[in-house]
CHARMM-style PDB file with segment names, atoms N, HN, CA, C and O in Angstrom:
ATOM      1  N   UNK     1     228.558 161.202 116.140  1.00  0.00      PROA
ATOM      2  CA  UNK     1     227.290 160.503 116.202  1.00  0.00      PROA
ATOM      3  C   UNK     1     226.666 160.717 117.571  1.00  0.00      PROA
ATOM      4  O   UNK     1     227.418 161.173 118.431  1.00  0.00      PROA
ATOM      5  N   UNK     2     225.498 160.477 117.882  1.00  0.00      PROA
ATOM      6  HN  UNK     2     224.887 160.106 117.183  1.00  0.00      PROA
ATOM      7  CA  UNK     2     224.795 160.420 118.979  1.00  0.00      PROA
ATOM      8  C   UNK     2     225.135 159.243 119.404  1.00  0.00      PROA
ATOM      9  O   UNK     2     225.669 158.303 118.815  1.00  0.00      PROA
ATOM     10  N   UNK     3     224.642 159.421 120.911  1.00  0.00      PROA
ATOM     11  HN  UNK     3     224.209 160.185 121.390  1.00  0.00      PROA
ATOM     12  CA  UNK     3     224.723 158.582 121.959  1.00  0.00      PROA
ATOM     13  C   UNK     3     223.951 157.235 122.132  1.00  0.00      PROA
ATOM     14  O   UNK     3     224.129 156.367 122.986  1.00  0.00      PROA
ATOM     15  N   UNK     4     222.688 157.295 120.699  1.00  0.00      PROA
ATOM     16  HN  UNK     4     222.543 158.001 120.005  1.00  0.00      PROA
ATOM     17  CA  UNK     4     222.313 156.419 120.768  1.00  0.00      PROA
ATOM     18  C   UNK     4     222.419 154.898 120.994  1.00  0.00      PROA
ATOM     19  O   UNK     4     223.357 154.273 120.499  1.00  0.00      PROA
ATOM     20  N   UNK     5     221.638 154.402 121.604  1.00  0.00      PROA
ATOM     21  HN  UNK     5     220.876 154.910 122.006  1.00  0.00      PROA
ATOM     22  CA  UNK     5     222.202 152.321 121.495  1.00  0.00      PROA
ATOM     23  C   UNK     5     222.396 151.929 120.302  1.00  0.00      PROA
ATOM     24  O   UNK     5     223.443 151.301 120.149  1.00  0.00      PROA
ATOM     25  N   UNK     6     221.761 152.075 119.402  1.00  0.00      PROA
ATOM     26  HN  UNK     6     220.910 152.585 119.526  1.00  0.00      PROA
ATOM     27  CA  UNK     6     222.259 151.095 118.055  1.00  0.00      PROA
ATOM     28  C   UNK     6     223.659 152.075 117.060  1.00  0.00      PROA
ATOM     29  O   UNK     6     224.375 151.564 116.199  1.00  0.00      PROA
ATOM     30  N   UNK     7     223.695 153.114 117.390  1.00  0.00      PROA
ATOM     31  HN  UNK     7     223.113 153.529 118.090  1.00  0.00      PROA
ATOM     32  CA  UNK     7     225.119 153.850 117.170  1.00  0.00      PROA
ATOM     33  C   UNK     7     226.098 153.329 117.628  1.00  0.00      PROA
ATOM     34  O   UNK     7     227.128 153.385 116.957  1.00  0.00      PROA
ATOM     35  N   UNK     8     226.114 152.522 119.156  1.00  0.00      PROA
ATOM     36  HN  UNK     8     225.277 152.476 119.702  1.00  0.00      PROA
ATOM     37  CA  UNK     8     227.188 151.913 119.520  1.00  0.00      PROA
ATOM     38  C   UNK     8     227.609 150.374 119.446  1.00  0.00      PROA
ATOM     39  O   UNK     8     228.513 149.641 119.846  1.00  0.00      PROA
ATOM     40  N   UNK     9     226.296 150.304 118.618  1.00  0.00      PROA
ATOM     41  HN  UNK     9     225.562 150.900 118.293  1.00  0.00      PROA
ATOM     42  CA  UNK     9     226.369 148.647 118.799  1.00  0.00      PROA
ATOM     43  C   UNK     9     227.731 148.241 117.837  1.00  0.00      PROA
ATOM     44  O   UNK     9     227.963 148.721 116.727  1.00  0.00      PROA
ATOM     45  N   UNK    10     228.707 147.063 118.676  1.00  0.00      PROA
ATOM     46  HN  UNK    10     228.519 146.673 119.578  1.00  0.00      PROA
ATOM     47  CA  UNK    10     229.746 146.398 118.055  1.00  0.00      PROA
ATOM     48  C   UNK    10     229.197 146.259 116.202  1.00  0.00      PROA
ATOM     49  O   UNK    10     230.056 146.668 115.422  1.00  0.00      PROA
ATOM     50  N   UNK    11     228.351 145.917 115.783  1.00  0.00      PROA
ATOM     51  HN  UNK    11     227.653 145.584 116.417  1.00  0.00      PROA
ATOM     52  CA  UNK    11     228.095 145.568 114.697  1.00  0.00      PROA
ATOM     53  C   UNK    11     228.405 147.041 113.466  1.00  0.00      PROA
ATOM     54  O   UNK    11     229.066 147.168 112.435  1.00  0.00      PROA
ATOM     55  N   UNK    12     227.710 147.742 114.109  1.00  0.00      PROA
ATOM     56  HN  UNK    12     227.173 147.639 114.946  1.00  0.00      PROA
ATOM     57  CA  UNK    12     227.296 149.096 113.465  1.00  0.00      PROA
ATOM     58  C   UNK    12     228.824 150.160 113.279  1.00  0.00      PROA
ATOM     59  O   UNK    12     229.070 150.975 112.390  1.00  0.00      PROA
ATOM     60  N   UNK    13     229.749 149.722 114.610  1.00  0.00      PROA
ATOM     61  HN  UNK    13     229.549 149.060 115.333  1.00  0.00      PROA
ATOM     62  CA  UNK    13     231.002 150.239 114.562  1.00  0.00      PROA
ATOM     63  C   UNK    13     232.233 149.298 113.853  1.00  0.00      PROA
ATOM     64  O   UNK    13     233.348 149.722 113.551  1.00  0.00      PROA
ATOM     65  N   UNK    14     231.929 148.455 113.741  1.00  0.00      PROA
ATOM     66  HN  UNK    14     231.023 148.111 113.987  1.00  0.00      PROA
ATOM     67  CA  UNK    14     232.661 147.339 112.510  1.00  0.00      PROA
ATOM     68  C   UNK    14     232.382 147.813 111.111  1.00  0.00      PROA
ATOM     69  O   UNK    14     233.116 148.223 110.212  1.00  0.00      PROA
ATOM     70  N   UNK    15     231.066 147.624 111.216  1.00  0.00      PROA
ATOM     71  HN  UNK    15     230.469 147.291 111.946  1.00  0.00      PROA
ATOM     72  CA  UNK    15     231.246 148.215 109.434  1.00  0.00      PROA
ATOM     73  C   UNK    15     231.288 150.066 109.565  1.00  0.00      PROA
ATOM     74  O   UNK    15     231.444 150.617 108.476  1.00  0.00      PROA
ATOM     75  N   UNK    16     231.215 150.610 110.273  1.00  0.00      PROA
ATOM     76  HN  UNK    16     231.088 150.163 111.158  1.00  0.00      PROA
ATOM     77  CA  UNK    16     231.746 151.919 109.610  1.00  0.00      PROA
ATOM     78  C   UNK    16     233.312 152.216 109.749  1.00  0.00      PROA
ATOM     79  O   UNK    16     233.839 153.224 109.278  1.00  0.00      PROA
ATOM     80  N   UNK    17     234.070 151.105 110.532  1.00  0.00      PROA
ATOM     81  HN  UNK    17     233.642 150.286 110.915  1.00  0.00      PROA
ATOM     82  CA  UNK    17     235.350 151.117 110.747  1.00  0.00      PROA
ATOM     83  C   UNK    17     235.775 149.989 109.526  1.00  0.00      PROA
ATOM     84  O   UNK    17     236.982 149.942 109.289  1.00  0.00      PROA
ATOM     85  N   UNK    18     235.098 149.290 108.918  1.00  0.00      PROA
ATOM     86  HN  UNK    18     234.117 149.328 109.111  1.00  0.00      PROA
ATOM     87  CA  UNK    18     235.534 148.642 107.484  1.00  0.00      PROA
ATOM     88  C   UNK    18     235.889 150.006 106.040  1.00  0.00      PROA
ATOM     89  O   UNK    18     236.861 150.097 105.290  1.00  0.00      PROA
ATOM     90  N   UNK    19     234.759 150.786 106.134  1.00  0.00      PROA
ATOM     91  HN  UNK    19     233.970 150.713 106.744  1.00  0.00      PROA
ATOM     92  CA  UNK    19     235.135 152.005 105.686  1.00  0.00      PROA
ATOM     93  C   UNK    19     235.964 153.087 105.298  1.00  0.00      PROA
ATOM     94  O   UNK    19     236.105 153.929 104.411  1.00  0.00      PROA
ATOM     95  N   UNK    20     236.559 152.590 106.609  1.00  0.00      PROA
ATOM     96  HN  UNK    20     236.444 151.906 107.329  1.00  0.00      PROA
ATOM     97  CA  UNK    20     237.893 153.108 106.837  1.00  0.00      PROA
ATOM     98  C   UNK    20     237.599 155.008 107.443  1.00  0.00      PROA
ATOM     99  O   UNK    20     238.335 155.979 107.272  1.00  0.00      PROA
ATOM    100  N   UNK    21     236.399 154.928 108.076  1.00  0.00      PROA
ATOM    101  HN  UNK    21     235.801 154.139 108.215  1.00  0.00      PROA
ATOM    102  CA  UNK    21     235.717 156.194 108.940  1.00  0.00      PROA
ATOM    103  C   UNK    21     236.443 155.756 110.329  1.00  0.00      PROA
ATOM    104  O   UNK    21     237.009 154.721 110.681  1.00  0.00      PROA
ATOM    105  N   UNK    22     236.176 157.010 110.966  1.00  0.00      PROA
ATOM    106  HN  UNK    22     235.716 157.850 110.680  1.00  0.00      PROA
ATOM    107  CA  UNK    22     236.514 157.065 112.481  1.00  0.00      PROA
ATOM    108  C   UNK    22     234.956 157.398 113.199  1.00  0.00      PROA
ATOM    109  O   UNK    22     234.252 158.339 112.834  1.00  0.00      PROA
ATOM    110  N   UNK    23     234.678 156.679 114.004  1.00  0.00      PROA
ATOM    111  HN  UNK    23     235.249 155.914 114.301  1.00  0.00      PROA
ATOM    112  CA  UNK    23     233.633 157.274 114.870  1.00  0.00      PROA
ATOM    113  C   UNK    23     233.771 158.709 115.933  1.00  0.00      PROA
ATOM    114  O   UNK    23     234.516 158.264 116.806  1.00  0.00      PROA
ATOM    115  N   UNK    24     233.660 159.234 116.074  1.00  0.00      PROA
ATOM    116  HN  UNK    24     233.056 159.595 115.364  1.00  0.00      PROA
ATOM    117  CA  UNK    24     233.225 160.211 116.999  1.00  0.00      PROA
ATOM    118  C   UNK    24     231.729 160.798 117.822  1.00  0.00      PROA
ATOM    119  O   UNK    24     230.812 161.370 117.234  1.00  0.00      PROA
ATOM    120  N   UNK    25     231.757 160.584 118.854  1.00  0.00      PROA
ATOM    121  HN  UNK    25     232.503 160.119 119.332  1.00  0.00      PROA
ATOM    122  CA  UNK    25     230.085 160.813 119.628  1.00  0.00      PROA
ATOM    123  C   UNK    25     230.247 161.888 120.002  1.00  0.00      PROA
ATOM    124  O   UNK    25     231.369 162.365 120.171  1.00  0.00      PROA
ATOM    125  N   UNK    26     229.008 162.596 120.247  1.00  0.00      PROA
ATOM    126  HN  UNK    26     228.097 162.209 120.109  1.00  0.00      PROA
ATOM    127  CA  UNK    26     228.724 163.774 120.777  1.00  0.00      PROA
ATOM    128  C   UNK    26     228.805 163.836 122.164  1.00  0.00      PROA
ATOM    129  O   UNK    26     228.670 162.766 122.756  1.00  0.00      PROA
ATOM    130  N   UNK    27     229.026 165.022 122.935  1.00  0.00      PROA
ATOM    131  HN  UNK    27     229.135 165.891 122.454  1.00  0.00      PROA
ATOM    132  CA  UNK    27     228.345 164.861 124.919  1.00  0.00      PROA
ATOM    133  C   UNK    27     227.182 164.632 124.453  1.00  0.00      PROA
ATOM    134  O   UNK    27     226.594 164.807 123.386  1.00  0.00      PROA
ATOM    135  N   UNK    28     226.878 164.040 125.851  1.00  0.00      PROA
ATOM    136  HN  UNK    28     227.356 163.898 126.718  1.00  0.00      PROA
ATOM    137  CA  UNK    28     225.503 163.799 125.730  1.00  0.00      PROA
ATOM    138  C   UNK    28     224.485 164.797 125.906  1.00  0.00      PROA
ATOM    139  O   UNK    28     223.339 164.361 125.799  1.00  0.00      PROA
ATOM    140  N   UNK    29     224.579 165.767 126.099  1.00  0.00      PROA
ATOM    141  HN  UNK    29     225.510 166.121 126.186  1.00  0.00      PROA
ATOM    142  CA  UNK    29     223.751 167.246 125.290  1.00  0.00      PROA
ATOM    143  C   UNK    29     225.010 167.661 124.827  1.00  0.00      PROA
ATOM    144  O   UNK    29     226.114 167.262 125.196  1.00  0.00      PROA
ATOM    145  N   UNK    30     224.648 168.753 123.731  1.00  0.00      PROA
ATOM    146  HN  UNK    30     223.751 169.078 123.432  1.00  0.00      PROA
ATOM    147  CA  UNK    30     225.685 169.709 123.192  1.00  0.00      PROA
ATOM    148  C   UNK    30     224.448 170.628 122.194  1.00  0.00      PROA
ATOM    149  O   UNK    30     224.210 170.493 120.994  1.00  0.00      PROA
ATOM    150  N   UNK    31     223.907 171.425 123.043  1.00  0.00      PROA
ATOM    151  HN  UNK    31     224.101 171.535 124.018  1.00  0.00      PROA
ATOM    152  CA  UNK    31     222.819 172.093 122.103  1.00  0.00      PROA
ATOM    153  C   UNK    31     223.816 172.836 121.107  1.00  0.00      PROA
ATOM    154  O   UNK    31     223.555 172.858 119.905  1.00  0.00      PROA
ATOM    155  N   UNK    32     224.767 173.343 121.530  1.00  0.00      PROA
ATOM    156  HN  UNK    32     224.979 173.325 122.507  1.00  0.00      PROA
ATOM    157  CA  UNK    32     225.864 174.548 120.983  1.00  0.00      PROA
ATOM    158  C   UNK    32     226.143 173.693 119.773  1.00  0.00      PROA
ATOM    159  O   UNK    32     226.892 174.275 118.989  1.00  0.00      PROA
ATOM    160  N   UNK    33     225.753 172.428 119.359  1.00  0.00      PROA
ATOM    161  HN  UNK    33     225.145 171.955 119.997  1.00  0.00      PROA
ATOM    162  CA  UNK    33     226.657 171.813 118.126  1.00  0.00      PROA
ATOM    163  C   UNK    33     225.611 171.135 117.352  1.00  0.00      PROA
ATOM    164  O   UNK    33     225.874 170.275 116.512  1.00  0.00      PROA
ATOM    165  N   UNK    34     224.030 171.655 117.732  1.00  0.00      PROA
ATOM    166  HN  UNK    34     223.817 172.354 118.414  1.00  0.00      PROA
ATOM    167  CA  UNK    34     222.959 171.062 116.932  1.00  0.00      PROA
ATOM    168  C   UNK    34     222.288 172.201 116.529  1.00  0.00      PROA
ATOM    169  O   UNK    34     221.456 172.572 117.358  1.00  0.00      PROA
ATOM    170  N   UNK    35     222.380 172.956 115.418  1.00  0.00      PROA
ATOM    171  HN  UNK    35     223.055 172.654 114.745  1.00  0.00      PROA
ATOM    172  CA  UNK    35     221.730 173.955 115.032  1.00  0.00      PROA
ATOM    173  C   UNK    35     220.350 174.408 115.222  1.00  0.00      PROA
ATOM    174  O   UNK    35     220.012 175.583 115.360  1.00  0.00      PROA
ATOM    175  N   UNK    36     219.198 172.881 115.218  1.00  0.00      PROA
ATOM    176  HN  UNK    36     219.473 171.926 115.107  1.00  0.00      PROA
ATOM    177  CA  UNK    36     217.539 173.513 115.447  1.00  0.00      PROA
ATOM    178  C   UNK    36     217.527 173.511 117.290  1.00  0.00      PROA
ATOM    179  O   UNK    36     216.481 173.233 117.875  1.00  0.00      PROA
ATOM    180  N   UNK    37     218.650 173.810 117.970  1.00  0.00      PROA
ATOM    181  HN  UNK    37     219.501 174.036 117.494  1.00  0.00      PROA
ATOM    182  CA  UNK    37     218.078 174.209 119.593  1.00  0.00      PROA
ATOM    183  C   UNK    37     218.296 175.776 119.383  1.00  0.00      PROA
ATOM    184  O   UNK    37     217.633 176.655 119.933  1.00  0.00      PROA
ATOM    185  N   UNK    38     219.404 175.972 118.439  1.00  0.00      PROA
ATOM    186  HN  UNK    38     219.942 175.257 117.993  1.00  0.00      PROA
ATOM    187  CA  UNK    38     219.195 177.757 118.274  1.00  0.00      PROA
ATOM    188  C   UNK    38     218.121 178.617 117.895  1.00  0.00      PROA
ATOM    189  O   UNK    38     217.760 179.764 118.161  1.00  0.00      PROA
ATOM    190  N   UNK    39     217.586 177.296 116.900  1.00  0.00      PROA
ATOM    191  HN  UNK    39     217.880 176.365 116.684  1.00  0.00      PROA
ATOM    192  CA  UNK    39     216.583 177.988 116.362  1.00  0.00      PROA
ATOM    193  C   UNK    39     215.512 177.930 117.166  1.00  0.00      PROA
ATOM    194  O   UNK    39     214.947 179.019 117.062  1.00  0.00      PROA
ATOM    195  N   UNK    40     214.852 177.139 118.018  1.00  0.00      PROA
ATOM    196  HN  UNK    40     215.311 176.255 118.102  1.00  0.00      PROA
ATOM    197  CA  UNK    40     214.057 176.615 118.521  1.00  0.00      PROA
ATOM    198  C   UNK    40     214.274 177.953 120.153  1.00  0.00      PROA
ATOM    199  O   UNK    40     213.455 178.255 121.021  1.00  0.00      PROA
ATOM    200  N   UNK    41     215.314 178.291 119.996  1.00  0.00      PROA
ATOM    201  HN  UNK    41     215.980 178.046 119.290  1.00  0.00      PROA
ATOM    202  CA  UNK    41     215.632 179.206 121.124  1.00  0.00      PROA
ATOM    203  C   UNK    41     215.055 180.408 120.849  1.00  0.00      PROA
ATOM    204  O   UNK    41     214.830 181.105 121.839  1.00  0.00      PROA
ATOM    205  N   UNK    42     214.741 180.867 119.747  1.00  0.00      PROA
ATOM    206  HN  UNK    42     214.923 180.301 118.943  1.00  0.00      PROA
ATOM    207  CA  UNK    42     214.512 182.069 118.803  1.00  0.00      PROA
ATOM    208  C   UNK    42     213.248 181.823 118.964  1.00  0.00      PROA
ATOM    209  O   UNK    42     212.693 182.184 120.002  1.00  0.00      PROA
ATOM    210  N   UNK    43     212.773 181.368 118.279  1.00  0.00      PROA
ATOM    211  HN  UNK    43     213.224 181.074 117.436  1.00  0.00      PROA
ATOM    212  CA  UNK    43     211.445 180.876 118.287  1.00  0.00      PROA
ATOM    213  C   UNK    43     210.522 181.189 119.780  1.00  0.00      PROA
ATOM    214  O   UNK    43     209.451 181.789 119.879  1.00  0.00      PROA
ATOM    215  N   UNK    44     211.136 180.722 120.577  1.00  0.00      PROA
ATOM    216  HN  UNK    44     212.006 180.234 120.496  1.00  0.00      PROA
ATOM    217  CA  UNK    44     210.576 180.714 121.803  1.00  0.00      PROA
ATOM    218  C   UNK    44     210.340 182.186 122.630  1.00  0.00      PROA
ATOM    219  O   UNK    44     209.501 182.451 123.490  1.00  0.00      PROA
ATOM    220  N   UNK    45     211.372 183.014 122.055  1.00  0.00      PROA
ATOM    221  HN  UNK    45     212.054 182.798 121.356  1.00  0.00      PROA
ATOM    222  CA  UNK    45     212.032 184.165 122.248  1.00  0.00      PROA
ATOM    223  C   UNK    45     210.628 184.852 121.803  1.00  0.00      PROA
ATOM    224  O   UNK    45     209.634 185.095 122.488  1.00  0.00      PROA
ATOM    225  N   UNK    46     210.887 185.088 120.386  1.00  0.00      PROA
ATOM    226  HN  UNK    46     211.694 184.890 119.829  1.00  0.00      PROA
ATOM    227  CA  UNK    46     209.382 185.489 119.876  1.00  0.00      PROA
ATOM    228  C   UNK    46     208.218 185.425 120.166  1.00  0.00      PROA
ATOM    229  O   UNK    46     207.535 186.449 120.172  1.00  0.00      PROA
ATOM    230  N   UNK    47     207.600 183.977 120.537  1.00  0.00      PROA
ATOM    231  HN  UNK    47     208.154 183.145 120.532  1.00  0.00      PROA
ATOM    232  CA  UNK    47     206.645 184.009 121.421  1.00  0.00      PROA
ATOM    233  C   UNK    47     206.017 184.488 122.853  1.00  0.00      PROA
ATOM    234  O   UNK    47     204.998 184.929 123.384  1.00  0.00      PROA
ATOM    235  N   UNK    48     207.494 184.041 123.115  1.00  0.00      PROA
ATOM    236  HN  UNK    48     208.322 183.683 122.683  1.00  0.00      PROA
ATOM    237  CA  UNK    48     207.163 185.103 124.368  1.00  0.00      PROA
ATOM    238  C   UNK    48     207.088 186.429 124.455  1.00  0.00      PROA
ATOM    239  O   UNK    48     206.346 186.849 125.343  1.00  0.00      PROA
ATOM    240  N   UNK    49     207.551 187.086 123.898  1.00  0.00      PROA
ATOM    241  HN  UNK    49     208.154 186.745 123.176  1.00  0.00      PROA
ATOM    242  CA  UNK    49     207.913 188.633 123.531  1.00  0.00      PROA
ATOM    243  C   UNK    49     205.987 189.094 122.691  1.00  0.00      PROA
ATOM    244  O   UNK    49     205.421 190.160 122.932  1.00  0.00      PROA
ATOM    245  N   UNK    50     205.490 188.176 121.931  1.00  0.00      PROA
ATOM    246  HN  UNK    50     205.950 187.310 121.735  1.00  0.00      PROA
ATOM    247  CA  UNK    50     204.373 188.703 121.306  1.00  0.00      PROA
ATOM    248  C   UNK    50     203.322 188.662 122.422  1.00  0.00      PROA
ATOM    249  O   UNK    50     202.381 189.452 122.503  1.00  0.00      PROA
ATOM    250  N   UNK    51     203.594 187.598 123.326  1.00  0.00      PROA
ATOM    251  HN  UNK    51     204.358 186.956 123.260  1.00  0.00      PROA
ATOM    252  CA  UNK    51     202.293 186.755 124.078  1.00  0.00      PROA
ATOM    253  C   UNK    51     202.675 188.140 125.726  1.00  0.00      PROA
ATOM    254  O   UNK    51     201.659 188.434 126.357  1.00  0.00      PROA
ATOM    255  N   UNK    52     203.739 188.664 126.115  1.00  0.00      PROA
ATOM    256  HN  UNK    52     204.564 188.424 125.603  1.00  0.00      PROA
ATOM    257  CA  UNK    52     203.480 189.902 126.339  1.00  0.00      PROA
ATOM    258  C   UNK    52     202.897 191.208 125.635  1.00  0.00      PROA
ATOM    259  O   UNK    52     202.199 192.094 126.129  1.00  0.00      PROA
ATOM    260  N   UNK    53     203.285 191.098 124.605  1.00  0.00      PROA
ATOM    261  HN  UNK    53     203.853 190.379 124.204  1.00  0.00      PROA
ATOM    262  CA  UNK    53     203.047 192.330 123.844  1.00  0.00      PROA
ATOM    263  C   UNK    53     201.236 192.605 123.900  1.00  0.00      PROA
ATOM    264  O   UNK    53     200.571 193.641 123.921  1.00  0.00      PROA
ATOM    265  N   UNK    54     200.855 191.117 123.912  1.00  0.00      PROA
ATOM    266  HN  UNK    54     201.395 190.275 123.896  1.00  0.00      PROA
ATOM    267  CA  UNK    54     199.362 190.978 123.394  1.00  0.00      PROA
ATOM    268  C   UNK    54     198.960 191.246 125.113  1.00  0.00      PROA
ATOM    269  O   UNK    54     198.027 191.989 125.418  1.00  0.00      PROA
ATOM    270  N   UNK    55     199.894 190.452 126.268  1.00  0.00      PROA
ATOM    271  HN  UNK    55     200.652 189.848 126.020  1.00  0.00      PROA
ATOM    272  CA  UNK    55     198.803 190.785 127.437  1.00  0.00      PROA
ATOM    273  C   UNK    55     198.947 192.366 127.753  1.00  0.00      PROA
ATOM    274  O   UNK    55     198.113 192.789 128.553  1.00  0.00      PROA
ATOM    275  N   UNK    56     199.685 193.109 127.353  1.00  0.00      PROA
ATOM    276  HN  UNK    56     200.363 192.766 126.703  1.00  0.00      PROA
ATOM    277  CA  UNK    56     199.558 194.508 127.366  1.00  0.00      PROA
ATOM    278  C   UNK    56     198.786 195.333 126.696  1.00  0.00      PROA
ATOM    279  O   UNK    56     198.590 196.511 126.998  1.00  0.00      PROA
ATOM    280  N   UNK    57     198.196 194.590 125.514  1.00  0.00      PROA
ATOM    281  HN  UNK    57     198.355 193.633 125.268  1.00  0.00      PROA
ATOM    282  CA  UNK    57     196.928 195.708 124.736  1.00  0.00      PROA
ATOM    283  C   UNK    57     195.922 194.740 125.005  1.00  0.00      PROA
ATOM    284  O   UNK    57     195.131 194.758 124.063  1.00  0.00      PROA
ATOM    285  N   UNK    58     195.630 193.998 125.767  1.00  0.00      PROA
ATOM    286  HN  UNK    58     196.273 193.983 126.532  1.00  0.00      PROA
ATOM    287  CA  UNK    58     194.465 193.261 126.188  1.00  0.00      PROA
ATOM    288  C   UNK    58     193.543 193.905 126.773  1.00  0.00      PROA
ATOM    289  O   UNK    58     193.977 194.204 127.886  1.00  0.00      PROA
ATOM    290  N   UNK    59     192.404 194.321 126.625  1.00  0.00      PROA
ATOM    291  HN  UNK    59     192.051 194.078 125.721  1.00  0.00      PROA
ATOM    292  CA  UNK    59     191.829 195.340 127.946  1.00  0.00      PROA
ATOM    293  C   UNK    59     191.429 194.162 128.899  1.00  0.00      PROA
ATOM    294  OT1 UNK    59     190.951 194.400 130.008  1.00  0.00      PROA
TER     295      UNK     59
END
């Protein structure tokens, strides 16, 4: 789970430990373990790569 406040609240970890779940939190970044920063890395990649491409046939 995230690091969020109401993720940790005593209440919220009672009943998912009634469940009979285990909690586990994330670091507090871990882009490597959230799939849309890869993508979002790509993405960015591309843009930049076109937004040269374009200031080079710009007259």
């Amino acid at each position: 789970m995230e690091n969020l406040g109401p993720h940790k609240n005593e209440q919220t970890l009672a009943l998912i430990a009634a469940t009979g779940a285990t909690v586990r939190f994330l670091p507090a970044y871990s882009p490597d373990l959230n799939p849309i920063e890869m993508m979002w890395s790509k993405v960015k990649a591309l843009l930049r790569t076109a937004e040269d491409d374009q200031w080079l046939t710009s007259p």
